[in-house]
Each structure stands twice: as C-alpha cells, then as structure tokens.
C-alpha positions as CSV (number, residue, x, y, z in Angstrom):
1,X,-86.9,-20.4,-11.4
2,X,-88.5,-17.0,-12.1
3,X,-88.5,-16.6,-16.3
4,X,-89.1,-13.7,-18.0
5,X,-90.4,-14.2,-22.0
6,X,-88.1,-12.9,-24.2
7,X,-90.2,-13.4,-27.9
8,X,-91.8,-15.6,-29.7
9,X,-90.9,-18.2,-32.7
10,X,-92.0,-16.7,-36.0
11,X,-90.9,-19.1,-37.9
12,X,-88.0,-21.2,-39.2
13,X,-85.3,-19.7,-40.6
14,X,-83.5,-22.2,-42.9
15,X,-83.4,-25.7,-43.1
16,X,-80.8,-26.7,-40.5
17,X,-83.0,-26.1,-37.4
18,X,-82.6,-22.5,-37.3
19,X,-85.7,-20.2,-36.2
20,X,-86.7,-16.7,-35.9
21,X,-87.8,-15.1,-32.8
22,X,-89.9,-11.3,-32.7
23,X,-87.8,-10.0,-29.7
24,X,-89.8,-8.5,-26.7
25,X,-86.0,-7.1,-25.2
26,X,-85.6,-3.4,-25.6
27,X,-82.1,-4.4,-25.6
28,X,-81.2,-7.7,-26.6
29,X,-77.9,-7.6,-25.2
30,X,-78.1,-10.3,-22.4
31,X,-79.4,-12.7,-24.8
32,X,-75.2,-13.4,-25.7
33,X,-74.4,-14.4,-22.0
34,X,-77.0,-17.2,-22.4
35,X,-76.0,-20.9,-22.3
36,X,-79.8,-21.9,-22.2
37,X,-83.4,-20.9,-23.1
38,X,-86.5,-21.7,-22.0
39,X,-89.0,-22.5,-24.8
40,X,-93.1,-23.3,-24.4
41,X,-96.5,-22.2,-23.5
42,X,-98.0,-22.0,-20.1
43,X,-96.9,-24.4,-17.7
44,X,-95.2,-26.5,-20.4
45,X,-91.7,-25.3,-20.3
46,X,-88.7,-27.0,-21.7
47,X,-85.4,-25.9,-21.2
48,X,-82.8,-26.1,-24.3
49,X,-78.8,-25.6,-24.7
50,X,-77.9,-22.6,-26.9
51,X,-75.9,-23.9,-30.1
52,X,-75.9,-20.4,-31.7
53,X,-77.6,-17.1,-31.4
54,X,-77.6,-14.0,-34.0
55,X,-79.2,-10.4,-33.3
56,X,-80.6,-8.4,-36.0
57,X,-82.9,-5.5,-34.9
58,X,-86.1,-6.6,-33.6
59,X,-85.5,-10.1,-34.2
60,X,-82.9,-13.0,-32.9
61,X,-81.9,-16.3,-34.6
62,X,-82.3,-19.2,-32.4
63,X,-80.2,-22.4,-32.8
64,X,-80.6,-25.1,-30.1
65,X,-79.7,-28.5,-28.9
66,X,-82.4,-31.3,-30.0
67,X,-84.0,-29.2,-33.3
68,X,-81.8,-30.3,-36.1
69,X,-84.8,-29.6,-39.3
70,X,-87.3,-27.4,-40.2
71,X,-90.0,-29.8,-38.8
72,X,-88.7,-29.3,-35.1
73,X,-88.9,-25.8,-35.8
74,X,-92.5,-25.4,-37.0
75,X,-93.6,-27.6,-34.1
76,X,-92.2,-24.4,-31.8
77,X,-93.3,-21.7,-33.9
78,X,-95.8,-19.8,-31.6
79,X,-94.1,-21.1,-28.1
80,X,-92.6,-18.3,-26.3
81,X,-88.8,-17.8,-25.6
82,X,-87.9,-17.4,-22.1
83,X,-84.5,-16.3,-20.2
84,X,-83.8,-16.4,-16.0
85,X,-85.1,-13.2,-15.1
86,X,-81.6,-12.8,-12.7
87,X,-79.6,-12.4,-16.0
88,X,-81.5,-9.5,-16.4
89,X,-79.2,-6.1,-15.4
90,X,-79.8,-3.7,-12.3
91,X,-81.8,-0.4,-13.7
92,X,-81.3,2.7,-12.4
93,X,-83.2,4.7,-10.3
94,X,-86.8,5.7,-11.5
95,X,-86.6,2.8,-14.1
96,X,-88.8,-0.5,-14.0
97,X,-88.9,-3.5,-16.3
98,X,-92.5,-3.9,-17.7
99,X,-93.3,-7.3,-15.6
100,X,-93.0,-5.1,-12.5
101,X,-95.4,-2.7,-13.2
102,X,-98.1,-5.2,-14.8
103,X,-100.6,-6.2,-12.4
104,X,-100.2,-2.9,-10.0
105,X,-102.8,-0.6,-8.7
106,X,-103.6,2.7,-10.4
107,X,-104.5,5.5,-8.4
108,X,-104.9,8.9,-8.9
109,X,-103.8,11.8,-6.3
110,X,-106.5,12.3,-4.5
111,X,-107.1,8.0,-3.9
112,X,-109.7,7.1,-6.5
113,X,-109.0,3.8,-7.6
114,X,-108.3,3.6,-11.4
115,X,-107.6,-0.3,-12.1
116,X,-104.6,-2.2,-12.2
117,X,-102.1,-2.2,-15.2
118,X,-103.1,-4.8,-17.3
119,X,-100.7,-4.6,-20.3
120,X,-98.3,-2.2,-21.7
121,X,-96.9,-1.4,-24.8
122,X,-94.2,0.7,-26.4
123,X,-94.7,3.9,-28.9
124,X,-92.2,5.9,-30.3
125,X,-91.8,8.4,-27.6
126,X,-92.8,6.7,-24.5
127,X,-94.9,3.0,-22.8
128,X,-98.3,3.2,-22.6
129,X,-99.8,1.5,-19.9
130,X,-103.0,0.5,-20.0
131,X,-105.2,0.4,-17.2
132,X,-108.5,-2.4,-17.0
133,X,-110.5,-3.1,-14.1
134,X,-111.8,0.0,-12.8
135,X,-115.2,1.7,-14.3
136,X,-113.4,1.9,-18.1
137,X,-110.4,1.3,-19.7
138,X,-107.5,3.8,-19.5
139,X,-104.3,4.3,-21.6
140,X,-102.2,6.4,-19.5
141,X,-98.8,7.3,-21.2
142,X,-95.7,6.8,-19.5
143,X,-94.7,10.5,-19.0
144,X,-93.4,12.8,-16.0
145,X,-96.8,14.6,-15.9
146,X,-98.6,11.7,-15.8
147,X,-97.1,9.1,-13.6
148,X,-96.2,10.5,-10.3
149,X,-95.2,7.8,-8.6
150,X,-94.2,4.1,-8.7
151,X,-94.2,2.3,-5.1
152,X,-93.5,-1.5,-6.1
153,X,-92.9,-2.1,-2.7
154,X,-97.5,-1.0,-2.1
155,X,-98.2,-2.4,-5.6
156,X,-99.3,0.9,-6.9
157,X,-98.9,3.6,-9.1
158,X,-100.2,7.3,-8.7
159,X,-101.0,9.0,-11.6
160,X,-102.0,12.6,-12.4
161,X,-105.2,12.6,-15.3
162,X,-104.8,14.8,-17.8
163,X,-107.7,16.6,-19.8
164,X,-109.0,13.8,-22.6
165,X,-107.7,10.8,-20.5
C-alpha cells in the first residue's frame, strides 16, 4: 500500500488517549473519510482504527483503537501519521502533490543539470523547492517565471534562473 505522511504526534492531548498531530495537509479534508491511519517511523508501520478525529487549523486530534491513556500517547509522540495515498483527490491540471515532485531532476532551458528536488516547503505566497545535488544548493520558488515545466512522466523539471538565484 503506497502511504503518504499526513503529520506528526506533538503530543497528547488529554488524558483519555487523545493526541495532537502538526498537519502536513494543505487541506485536511480527506482526513474525515478515514476509517484507519497509519502510524510509525520508517519501515515500522502500524495500522490503527479511527475512534474520533477533530480539525482545528494546522493541527488534528487523533483518537484510535488500542491507545486508551496518556502513556500510549507519549510512546507515539514523534511517529508520523500516514493515510492511503488513493484517498487523496484528482488535482487539476498544472497541479502536483509535493511527493511527486521530490526526488525529480532540475534542469534549466538550455539542459544544464541543476540537481534533483530534494525537499520543499511552503511560504506565504508560493512552495519553494529546493534543489541539492548539483554544484550548490538552489531554492527555486514555485512561480510561472520560474518553473517552466513539470514532465512527471521524464522525472524532470525545467526551470528558468532568475538574476540572484
């Protein structure tokens, strides 16, 4: 099954087996069709019936089968939450979930290879993605006159340098 992390435990979040998770969703929205999660690190993955789920913001409030205290809890708290990447929904056109631009080539116009996307994280206005491998790190922002093109199909992105990058 192909999972995609969906945060991390914080911490606990009351008594009763309840914990908080920092959301890596930008919209958290599929977590309410869930019946399951998948919590661990690495390899070790365990899968867990949902007993209750509450949104707020950034965060969500995990309640599962098999953690009834606050010492089941703080045994999780650094594991990562995972979801079935299928429950994710179609994007449109031109849009990409992060984990399928991670690990692509980066090349500019003219062919010179760049790296490959290593990481990327969000700002106010738009993803930076930052590039590693090549003969320096690059943080290219996500932008129309930047990236010119996204071929997941070749594993690559074209980009367009601007002055200072």
């Amino acid at each position: 099954m192909n999972l995609l992390e969906a945060g991390r435990i914080i911490k606990p979040y009351g008594f009763k087996g309840c914990m908080k998770v920092f959301s890596y969703l930008e919209s958290n929205d599929v977590l309410q069709s869930l019946d399951e999660v998948f919590i661990g690190k690495g390899t070790q993955v365990e899968s867990f019936r949902l007993k209750g789920i509450l949104i707020r913001g950034k965060f969500f409030f995990l309640e599962i089968e098999g953690i009834k205290d606050l010492e089941g809890v703080k045994s999780l708290v650094g594991c990562d939450v995972m979801i079935p990447a299928d429950k994710l929904k179609d994007l449109a056109e031109n849009e990409y979930y992060w984990r399928d631009i991670i690990g692509l080539d980066v090349m500019t116009e003219d062919g010179h290879f760049l790296g490959k996307i290593e990481t990327i994280f969000p700002t106010r206005g738009n993803d930076v993605y930052v590039c590693t491998g090549g003969e320096r790190e690059i943080l290219l922002p996500a932008i129309a006159d930047v990236i010119q093109n996204i071929d997941l199909e070749q594993r690559r992105v074209v980009v367009r340098l601007l002055e200072g990058l």
